[in-house]
C-alpha positions as CSV (number, residue, x, y, z in Angstrom):
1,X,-17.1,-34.8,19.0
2,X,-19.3,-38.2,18.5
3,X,-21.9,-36.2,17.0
4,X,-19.2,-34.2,14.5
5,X,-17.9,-37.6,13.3
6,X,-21.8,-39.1,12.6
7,X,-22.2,-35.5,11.0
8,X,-19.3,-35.8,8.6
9,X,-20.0,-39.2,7.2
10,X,-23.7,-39.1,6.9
11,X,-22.8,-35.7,4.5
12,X,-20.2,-37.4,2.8
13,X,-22.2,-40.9,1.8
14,X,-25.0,-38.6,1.0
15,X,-23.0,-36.6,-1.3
16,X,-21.0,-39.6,-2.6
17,X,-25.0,-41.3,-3.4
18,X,-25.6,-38.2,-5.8
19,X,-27.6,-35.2,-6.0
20,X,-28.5,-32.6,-3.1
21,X,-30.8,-30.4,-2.8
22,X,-30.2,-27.3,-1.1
23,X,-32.5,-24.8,0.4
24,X,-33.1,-20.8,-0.7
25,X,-32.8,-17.9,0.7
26,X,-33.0,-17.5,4.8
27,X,-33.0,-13.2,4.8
28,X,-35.0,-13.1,1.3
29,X,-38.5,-14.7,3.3
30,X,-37.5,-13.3,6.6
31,X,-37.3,-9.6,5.0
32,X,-40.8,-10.6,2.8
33,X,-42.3,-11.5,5.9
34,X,-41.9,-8.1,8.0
35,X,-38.3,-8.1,9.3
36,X,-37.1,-4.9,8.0
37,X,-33.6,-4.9,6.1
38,X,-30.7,-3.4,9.1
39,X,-32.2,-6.0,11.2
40,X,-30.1,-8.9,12.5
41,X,-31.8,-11.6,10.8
42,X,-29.8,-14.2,13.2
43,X,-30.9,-12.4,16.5
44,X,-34.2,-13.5,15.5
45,X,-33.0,-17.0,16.1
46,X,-33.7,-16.2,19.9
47,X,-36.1,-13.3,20.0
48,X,-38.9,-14.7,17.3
49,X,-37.6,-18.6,16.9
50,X,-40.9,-19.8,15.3
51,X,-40.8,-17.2,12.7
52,X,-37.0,-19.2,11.2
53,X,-38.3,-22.5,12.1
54,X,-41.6,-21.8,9.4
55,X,-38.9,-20.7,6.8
56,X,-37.5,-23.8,7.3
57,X,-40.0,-26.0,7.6
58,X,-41.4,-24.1,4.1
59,X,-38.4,-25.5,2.1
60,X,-38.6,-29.2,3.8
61,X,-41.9,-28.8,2.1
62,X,-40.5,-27.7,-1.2
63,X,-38.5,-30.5,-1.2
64,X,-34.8,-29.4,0.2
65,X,-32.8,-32.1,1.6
66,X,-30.3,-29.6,2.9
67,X,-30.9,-26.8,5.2
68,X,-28.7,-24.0,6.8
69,X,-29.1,-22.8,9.8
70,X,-29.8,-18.9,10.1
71,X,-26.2,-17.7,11.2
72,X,-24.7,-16.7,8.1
73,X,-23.6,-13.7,10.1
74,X,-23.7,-14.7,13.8
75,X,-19.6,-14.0,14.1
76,X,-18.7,-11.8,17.2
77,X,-17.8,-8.7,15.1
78,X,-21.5,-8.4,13.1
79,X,-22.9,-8.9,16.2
80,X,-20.9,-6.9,18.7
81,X,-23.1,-3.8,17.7
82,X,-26.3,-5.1,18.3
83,X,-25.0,-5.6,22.5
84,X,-25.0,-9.3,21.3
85,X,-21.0,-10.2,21.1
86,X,-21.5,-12.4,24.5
87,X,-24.4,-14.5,23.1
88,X,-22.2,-15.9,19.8
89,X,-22.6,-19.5,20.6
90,X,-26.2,-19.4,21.8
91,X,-27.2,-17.6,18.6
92,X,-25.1,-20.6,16.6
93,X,-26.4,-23.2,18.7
94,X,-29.9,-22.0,18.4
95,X,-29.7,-21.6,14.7
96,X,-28.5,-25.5,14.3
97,X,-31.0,-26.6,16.9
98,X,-34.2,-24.4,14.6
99,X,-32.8,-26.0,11.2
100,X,-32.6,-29.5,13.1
101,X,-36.5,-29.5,14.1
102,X,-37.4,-29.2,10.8
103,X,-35.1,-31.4,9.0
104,X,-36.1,-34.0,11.1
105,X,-34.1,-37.1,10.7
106,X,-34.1,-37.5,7.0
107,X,-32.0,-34.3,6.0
108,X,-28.5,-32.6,6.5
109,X,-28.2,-29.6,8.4
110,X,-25.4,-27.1,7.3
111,X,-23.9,-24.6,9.9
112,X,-23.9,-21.5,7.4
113,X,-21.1,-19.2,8.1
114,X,-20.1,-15.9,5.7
115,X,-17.0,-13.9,5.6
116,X,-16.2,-11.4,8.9
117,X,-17.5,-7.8,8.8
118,X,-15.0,-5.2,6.9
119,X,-13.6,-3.0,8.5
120,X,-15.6,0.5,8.8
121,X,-13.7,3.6,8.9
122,X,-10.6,4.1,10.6
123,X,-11.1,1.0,12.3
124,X,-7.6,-1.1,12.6
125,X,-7.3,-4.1,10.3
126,X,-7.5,-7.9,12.0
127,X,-4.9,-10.1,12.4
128,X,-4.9,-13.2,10.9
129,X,-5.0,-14.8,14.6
130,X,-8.0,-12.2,15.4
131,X,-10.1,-13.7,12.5
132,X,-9.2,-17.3,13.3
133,X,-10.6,-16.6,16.3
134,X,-13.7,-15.2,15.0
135,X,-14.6,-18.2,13.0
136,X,-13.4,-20.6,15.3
137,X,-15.8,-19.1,18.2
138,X,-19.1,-19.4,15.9
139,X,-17.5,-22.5,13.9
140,X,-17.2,-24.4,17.2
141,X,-20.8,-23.3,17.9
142,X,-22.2,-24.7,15.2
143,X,-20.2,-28.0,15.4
144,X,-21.1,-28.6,19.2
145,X,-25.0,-27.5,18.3
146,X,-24.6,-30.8,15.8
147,X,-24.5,-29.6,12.5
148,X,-24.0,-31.9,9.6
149,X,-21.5,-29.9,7.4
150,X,-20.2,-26.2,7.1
151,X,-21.5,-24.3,4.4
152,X,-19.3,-21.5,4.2
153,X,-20.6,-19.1,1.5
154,X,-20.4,-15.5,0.1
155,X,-16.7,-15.3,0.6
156,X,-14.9,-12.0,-1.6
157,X,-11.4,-12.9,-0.2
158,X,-10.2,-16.3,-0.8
159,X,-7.5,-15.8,1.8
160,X,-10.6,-15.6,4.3
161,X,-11.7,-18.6,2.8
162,X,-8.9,-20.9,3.1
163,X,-8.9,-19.5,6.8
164,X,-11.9,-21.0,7.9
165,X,-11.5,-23.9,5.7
166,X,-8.6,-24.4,8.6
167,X,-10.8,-24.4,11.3
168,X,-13.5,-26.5,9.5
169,X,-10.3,-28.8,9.5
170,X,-9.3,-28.7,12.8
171,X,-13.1,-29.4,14.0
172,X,-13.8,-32.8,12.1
173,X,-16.2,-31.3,10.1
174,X,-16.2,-31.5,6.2
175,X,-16.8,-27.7,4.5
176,X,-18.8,-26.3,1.3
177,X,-16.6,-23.6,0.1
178,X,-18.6,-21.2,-2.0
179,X,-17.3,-18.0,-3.6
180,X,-18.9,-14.8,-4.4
181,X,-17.9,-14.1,-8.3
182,X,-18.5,-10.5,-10.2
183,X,-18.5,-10.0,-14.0
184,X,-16.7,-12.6,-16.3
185,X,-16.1,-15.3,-13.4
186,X,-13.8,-12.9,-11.2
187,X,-13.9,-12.1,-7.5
188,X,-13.8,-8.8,-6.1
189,X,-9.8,-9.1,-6.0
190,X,-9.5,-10.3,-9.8
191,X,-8.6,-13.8,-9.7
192,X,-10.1,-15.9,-12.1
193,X,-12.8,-19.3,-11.2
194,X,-10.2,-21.7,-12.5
195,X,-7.4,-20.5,-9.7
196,X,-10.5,-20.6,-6.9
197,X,-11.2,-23.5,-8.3
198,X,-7.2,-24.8,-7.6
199,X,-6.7,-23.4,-4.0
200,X,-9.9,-24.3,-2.5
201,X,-9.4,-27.8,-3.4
202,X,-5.8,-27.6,-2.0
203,X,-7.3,-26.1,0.8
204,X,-9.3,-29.4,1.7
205,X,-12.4,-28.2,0.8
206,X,-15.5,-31.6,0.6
207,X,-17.0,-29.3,-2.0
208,X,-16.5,-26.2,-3.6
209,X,-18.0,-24.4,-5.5
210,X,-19.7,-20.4,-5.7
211,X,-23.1,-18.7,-4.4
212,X,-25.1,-15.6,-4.5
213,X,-23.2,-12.6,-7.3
214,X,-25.6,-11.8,-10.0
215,X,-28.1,-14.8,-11.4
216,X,-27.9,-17.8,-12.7
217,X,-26.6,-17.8,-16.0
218,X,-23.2,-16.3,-14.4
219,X,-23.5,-18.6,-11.8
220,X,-23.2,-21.3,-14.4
221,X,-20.9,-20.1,-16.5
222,X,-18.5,-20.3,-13.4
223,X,-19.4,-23.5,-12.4
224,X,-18.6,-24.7,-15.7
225,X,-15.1,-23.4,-15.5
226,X,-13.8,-24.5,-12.3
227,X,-15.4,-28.4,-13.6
228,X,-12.4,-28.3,-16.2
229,X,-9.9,-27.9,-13.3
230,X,-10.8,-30.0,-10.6
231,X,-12.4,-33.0,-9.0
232,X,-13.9,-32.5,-6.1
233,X,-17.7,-32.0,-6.0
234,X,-19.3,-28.9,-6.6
235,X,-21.8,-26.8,-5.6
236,X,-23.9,-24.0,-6.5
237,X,-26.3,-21.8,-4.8
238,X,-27.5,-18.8,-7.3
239,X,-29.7,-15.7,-6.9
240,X,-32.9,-15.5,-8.3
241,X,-31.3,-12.9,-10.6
242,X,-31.0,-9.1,-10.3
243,X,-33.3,-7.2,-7.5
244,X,-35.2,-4.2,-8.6
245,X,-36.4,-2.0,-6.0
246,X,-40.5,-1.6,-7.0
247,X,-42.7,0.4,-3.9
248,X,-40.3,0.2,-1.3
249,X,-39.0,-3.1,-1.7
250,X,-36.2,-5.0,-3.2
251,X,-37.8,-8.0,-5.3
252,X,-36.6,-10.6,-7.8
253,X,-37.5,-11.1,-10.6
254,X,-36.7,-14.5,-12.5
255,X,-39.0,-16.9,-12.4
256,X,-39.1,-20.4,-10.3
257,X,-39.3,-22.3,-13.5
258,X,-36.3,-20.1,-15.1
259,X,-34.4,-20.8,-11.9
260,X,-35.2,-24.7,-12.4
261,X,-33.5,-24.8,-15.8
262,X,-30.8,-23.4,-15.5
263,X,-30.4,-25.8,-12.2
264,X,-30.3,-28.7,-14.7
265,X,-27.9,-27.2,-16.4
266,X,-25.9,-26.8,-13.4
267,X,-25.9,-30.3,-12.4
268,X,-25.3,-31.2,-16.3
269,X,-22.1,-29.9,-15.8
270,X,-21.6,-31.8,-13.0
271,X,-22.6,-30.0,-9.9
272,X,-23.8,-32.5,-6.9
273,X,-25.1,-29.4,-4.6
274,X,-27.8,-26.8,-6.1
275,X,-29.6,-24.7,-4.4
276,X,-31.0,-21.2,-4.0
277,X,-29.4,-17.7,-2.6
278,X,-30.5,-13.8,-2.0
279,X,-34.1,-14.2,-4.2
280,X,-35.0,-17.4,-4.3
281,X,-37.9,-18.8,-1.9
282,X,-39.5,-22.2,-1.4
283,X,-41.3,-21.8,-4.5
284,X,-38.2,-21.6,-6.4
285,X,-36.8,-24.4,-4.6
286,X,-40.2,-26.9,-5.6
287,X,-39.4,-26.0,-9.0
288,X,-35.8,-27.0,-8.7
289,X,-36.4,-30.3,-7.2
290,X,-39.5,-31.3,-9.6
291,X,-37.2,-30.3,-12.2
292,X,-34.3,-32.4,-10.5
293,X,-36.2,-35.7,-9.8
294,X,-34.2,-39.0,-10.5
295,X,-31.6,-36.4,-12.2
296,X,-27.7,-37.3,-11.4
297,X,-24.5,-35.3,-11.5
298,X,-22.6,-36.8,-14.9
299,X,-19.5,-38.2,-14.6
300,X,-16.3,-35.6,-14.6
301,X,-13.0,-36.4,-16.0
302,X,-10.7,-36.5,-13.4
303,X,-8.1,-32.7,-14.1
304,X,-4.4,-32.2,-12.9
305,X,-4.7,-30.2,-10.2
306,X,-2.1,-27.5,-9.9
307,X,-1.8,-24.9,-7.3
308,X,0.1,-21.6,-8.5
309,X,0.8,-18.9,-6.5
310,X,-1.5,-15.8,-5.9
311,X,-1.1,-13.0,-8.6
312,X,1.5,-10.1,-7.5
313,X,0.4,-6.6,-7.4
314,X,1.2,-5.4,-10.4
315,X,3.8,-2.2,-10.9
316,X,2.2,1.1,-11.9
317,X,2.0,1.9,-15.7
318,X,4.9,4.3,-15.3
319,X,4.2,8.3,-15.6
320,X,6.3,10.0,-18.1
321,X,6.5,13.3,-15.5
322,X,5.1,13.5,-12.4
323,X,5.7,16.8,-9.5
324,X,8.3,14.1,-7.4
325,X,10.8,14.1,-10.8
326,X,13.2,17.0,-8.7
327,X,12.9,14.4,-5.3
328,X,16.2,14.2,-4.0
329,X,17.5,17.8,-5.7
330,X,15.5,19.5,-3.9
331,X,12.4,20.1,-1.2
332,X,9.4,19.0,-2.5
333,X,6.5,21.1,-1.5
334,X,3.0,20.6,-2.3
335,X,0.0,22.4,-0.6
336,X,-3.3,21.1,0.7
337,X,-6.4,23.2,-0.4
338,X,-9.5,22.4,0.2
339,X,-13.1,22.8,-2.4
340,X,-15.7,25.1,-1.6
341,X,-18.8,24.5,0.5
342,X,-21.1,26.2,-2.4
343,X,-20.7,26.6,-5.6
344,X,-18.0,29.8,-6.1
345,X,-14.6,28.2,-6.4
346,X,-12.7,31.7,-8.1
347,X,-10.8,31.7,-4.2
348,X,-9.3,28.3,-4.7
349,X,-8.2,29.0,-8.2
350,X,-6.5,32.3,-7.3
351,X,-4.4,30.8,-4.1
352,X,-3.3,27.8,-6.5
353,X,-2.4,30.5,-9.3
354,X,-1.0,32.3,-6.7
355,X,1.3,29.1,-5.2
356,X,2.0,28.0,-8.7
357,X,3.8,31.1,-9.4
358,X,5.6,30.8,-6.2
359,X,7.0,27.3,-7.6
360,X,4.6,25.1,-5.3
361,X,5.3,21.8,-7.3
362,X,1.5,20.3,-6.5
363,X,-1.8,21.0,-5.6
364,X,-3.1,18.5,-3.2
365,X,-6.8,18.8,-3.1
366,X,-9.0,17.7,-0.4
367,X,-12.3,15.3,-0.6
368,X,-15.1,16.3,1.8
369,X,-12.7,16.4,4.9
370,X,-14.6,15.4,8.3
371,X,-17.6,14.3,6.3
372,X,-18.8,17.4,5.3
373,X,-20.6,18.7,2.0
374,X,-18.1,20.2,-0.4
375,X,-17.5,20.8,-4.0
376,X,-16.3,17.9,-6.4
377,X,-12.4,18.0,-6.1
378,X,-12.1,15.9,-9.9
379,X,-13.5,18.6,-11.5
380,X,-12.1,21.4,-9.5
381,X,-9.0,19.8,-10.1
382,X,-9.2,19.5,-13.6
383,X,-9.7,23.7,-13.4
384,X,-6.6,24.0,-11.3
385,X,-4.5,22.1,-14.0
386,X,-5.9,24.2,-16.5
387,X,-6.2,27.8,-15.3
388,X,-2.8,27.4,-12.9
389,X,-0.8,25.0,-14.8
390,X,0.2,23.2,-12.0
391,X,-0.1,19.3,-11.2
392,X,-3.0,18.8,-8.8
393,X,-3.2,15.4,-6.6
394,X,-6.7,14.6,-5.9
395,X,-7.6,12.8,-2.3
396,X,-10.3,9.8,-3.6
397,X,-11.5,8.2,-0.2
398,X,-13.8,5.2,0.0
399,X,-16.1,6.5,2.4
400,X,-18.3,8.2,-0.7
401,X,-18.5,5.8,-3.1
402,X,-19.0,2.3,-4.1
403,X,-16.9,-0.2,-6.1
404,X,-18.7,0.5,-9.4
405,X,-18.5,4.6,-8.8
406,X,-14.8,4.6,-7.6
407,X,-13.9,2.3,-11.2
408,X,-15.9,5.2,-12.7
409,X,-14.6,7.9,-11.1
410,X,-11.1,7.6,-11.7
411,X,-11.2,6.7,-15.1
412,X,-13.0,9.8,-15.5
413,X,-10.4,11.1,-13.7
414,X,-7.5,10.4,-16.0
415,X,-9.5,11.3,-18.9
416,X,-9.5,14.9,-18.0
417,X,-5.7,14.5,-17.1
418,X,-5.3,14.0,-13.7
419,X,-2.4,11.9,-12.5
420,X,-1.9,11.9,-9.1
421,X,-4.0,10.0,-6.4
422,X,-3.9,10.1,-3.0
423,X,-6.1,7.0,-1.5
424,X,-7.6,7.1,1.9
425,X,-10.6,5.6,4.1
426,X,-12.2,8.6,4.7
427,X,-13.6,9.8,8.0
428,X,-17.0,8.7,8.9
429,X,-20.0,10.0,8.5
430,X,-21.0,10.2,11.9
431,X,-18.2,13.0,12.0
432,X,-19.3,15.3,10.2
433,X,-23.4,14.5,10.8
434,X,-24.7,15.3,7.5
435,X,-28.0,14.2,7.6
436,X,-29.4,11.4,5.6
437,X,-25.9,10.8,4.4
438,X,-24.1,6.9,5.0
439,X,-20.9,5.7,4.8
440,X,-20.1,3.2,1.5
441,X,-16.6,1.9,2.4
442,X,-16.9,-0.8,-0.5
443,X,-12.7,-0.6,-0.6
444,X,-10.3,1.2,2.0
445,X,-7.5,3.0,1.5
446,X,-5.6,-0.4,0.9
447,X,-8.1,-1.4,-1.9
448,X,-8.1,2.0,-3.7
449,X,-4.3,1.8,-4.1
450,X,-5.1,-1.8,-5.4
451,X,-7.7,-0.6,-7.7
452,X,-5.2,2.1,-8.9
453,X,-2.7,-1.1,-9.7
454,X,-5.2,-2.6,-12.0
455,X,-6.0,0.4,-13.6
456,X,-2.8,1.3,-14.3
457,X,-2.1,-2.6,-15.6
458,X,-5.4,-2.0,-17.7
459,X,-8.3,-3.8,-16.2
460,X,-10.8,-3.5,-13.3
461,X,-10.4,-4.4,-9.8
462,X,-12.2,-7.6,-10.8
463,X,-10.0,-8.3,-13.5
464,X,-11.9,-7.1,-16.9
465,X,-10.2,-6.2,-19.8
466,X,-9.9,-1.7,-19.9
467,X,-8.9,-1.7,-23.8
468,X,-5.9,0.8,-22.5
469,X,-3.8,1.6,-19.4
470,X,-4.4,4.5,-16.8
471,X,-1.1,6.4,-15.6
472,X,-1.8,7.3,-12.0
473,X,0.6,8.0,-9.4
474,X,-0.9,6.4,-6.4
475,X,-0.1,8.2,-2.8
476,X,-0.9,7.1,0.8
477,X,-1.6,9.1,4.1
478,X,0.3,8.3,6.8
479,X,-0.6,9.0,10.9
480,X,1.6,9.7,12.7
481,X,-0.1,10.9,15.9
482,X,-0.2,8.2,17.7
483,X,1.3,6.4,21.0
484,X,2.8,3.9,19.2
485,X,3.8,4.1,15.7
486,X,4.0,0.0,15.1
487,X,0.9,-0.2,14.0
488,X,0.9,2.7,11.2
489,X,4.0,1.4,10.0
490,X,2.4,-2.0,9.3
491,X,-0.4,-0.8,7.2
492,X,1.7,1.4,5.4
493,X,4.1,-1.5,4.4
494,X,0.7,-3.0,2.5
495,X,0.1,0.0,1.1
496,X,3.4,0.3,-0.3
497,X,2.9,-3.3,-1.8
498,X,-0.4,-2.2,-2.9
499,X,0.9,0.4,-5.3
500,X,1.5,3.4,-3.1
501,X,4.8,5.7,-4.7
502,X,4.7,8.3,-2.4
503,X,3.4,9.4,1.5
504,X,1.7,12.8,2.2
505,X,1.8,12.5,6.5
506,X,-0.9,14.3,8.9
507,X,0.6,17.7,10.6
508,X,3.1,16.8,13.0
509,X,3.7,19.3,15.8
510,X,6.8,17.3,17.4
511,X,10.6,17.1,15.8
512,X,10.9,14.1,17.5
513,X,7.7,12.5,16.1
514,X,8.8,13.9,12.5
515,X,12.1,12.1,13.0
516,X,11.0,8.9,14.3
517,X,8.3,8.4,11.7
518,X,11.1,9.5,8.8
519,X,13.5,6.7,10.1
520,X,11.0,4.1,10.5
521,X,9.7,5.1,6.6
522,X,13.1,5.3,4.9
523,X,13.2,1.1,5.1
524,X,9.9,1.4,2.2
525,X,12.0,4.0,-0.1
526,X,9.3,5.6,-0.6
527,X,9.1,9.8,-1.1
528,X,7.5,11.2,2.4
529,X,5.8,14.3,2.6
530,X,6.0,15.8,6.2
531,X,2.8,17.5,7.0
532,X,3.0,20.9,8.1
533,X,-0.4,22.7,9.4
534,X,0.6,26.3,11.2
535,X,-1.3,27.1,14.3
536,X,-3.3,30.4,13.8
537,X,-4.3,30.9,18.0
538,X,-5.3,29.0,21.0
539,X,-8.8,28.1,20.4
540,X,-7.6,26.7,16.6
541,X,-4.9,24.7,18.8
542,X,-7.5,23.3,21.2
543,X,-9.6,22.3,18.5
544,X,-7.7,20.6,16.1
545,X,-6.3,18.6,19.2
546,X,-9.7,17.5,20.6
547,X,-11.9,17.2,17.8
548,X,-10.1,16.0,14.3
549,X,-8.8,12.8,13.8
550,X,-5.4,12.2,13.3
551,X,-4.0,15.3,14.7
552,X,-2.2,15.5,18.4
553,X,-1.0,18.4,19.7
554,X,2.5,17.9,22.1
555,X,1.6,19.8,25.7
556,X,4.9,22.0,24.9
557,X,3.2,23.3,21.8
558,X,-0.1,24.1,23.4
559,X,1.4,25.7,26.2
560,X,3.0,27.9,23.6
561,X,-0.5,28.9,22.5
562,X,-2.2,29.6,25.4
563,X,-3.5,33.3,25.1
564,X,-3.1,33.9,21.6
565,X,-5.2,35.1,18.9
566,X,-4.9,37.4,16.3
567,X,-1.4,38.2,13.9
568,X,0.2,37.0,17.6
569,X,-1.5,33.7,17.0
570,X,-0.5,33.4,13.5
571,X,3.0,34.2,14.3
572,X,3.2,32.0,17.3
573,X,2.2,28.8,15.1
574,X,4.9,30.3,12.3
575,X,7.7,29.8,14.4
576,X,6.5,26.5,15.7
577,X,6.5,25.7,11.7
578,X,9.3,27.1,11.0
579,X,11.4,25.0,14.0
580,X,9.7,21.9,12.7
581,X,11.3,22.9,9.1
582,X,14.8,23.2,10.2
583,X,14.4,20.2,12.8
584,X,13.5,18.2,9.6
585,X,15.8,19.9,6.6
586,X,18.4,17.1,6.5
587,X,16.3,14.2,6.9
588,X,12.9,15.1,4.9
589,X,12.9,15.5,1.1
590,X,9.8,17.7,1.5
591,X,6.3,18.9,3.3
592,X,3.0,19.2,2.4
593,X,1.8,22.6,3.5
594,X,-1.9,23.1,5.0
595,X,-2.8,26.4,5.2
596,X,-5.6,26.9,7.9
597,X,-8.9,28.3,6.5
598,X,-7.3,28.2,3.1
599,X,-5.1,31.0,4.1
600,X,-2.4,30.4,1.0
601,X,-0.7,33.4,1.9
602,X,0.8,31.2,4.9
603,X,1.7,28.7,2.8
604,X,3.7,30.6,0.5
605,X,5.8,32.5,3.7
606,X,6.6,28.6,4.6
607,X,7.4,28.0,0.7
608,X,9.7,31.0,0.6
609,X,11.5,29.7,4.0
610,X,11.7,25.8,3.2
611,X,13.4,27.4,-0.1
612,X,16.2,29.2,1.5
């Protein structure tokens, strides 16, 4: 702990003597000089240590006076599937002891750490105690290996942030605290540079201050803003603008001297940090500190600092009707179909006709279930509505596209009418093995129903301005196939205080799994939708129980279809339906029918008896 105490005040008397220069970009040179993007750019810390230590060595020459070591992602979880989760703090350590070598004794050397991996898929969300740990593992690392300062940088979430601000805190160290900001100074979760600005100096931060979004001039622009709210010191670590993708590679574009100019005005608005992120190389980092010679930060007027709490989701716009307006009166019964594989969609149109005449009260339309190729459920749905005249609720998962696409899409969305929305992750890719294909997973289900909140409050997930309100009624999935229901119930309490208004389940196959999962909901007061999925023969039961997600067969009802196939199939998984209907008539307010193999005429027997 000696060296952590020589480390914190030769960073602080440094910072308190004036300006800093920072180094650029570790994975920009490493990627220009053969490591191919996918590649753990901090395994090469053991594997090829000469080929970091001459990235380093290439900005002591270009005149940085601060240097990172390459662990930006050296965490347990990024690492875990590369076989390396066991080798955390000799990755770190390595890292600090690369960066030292060629800082020799005359600069700092930062331990860079970024946010924790999200979550892919259906995997579970951390706890709070689970990320902790995380940091603290490679945090301690670093701090052992000698490092000068964190520099913890690219951070979306601020409640991340303030997390391993704590354990920067609890090892003697003093932290950078950079941000990532989007379009008009807003993170990914809407709040403004001003409020980072307030909690990251409550948070103890030495210096805060933002890094990497999308150039400069941004960059600025937010810098500028959190000055008029605080006084700790700042920082600032920009891109060498936008990439464009020429022969195969991703390059930048702006220009060393461009990038020195707008670092003056940086530290003319009073940062004492400036440096260089995802673009910039040792070039642009000469050019910054020719431009930056005998500069100093000016002097800031000391603001009030205020804290205020974090912004509360916002209520959906309401919807003048929606298909749950009868909840309570009656059984609500909507029916899952799902898009073609090609291009002829006349069979989904004539079983929604069809159930819409029966008095089906939605349409609840699948998106590419297990991963697989089919047609585009927005505008399928906008038929439905059109040609049926029945209320279609479209499934938008975050497995296809990215942030920008899924702001896109559902506007687009509402334009041609649609109202309803359920959000979920979305299986894998991996599961349904189309080739070529990758999984985006930008937001999860939680983040689409929070997306669907700011659209309906009229502006982006990032907090821009729409010029009108969306009316979406936003809808959750719910699991209940699993040993222990805790968990589920957990992450659908955040999705209810994300924006969800109503719960379509997976099939259940047990009344006492139906029951339990209806008591353990009614606390949210939120409309469920029990999930009904008749059985059609024993091969379809075996199936569904070993090879889709989320569905779990009891033994009892497997027994039960052992040896049949054929209208003796069908009726067996019938009465199976039909018993899970009555078990459920006094507690569930309604179902959502799934019709195997799009076999409507199913759903509407089940209709006809739920209506009874």
């Amino acid at each position: 702990m000696a060296q952590n105490s020589r480390g914190n005040e030769r960073f602080l008397q440094r910072l308190a003597a004036g300006l800093i220069i920072g180094d650029g970009a570790m994975g920009t040179l490493l990627y220009n000089r053969g490591v191919p993007l996918g590649h753990s750019f901090e395994a090469l810390n053991l594997s090829r240590p000469e080929l970091v230590q001459a990235v380093h060595r290439d900005y002591v020459a270009a005149g940085a006076q601060l240097l990172e070591s390459n662990t930006f992602a050296a965490n347990r979880l990024a690492l875990a599937p590369l076989g390396l989760d066991g080798r955390v703090a000799e990755i770190n350590a390595a890292g600090v002891g690369l960066a030292r070598q060629a800082a020799g004794a005359d600069h700092l050397v930062a331990g860079a750490v970024g946010p924790l991996p999200p979550a892919k898929g259906q995997t579970a969300e951390l706890t709070l105690a689970e990320q902790r740990s995380l940091f603290s593992e490679q945090m301690t690392a670093l701090a052992e290996a000698g490092a000068d300062l964190f520099v913890l940088e690219t951070f979306s979430i601020i409640e991340e942030l303030e997390l391993a601000l704590q354990v920067a805190a609890d090892l003697d160290l003093p932290a950078v605290a950079q941000m990532a900001f989007f379009e008009e100074g807003r993170t990914r979760h809407g709040l403004s540079a001003e409020e980072v600005a307030r909690r990251l100096s409550a948070a103890g931060a030495a210096v805060i201050g933002a890094n990497c979004g999308s150039g400069p001039r941004e960059l600025l622009a937010v810098l500028q803003r959190m000055a008029t709210v605080t006084d700790r010191p700042l920082s600032g670590f920009a891109n060498s603008g936008f990439p464009q993708y020429v022969n195969g590679r991703y390059i930048y574009l702006a220009t060393p001297d461009y990038f020195a100019d707008m670092g003056r005005e940086m530290v003319a608005a009073g940062v004492c940090l400036v440096g260089g992120c995802c673009g910039t190389t040792p070039e642009h980092i000469q050019a910054l500190s020719k431009s930056l010679k005998d500069l100093q930060p000016i002097e800031r007027p000391v603001p009030m600092i205020t804290v205020t709490e974090p912004p509360a989701v916002a209520e959906p716009t309401a919807v003048q009707h929606t298909f749950l307006d009868d909840w309570g009166r009656r059984p609500i019964v909507t029916v899952e179909l799902g898009p073609p594989k090609g291009l002829d969609c006349r069979k989904v149109l004539r079983g929604a006709a069809a159930l819409a005449k029966a008095g089906v009260d939605a349409i609840s339309l699948t998106e590419n279930p297990l991963a697989r190729i089919r047609m585009g459920n927005i505008a399928l749905a906008s038929q439905i509505q059109a040609q049926a005249g029945i209320e279609v609720i479209i499934h938008i998962t975050g497995r296809d596209r990215n942030l920008i696409g899924l702001h896109s899409e559902l506007m687009g969305a509402h334009l041609l009418g649609i109202r309803n929305v359920l959000a979920i992750t979305g299986d894998p890719v991996a599961i349904g093995g189309e080739a070529g294909a990758s999984s985006v997973f930008d937001l999860n289900s939680v983040g689409i129903l929070q997306l669907l909140s700011s659209l309906n409050k009229g502006t982006t997930l990032l907090g821009s301005e729409l010029g009108g309100t969306t009316q979406m009624l936003a809808g959750a999935a719910f699991n209940p196939n699993v040993a222990n229901m805790s968990g589920q119930i957990r992450r659908m309490e955040k999705k209810v205080a994300a924006g969800a208004r109503f719960i379509e389940t997976q099939p259940v196959y047990s009344a006492e799994v139906m029951l339990e999962m209806l008591e353990r909901l009614a606390p949210l007061q939120v409309p469920v939708l029990v999930g009904l999925m008749p059985l059609v023969s024993e091969r379809n039961a075996e199936f569904l129980h070993n090879e889709v997600p989320g569905i779990s067969l009891p033994d009892e009802v497997r027994r039960r279809m052992v040896g049949t196939s054929g209208p003796a199939g069908v009726e067996a998984g019938m009465t199976i339906a039909r018993e899970l209907v009555d078990a459920g008539r006094q507690a569930a307010g309604g179902f959502t029918l799934m019709p195997p193999f799009g076999k409507v005429e199913l759903a509407l027997e089940l209709l006809r008896y739920i209506r009874n």
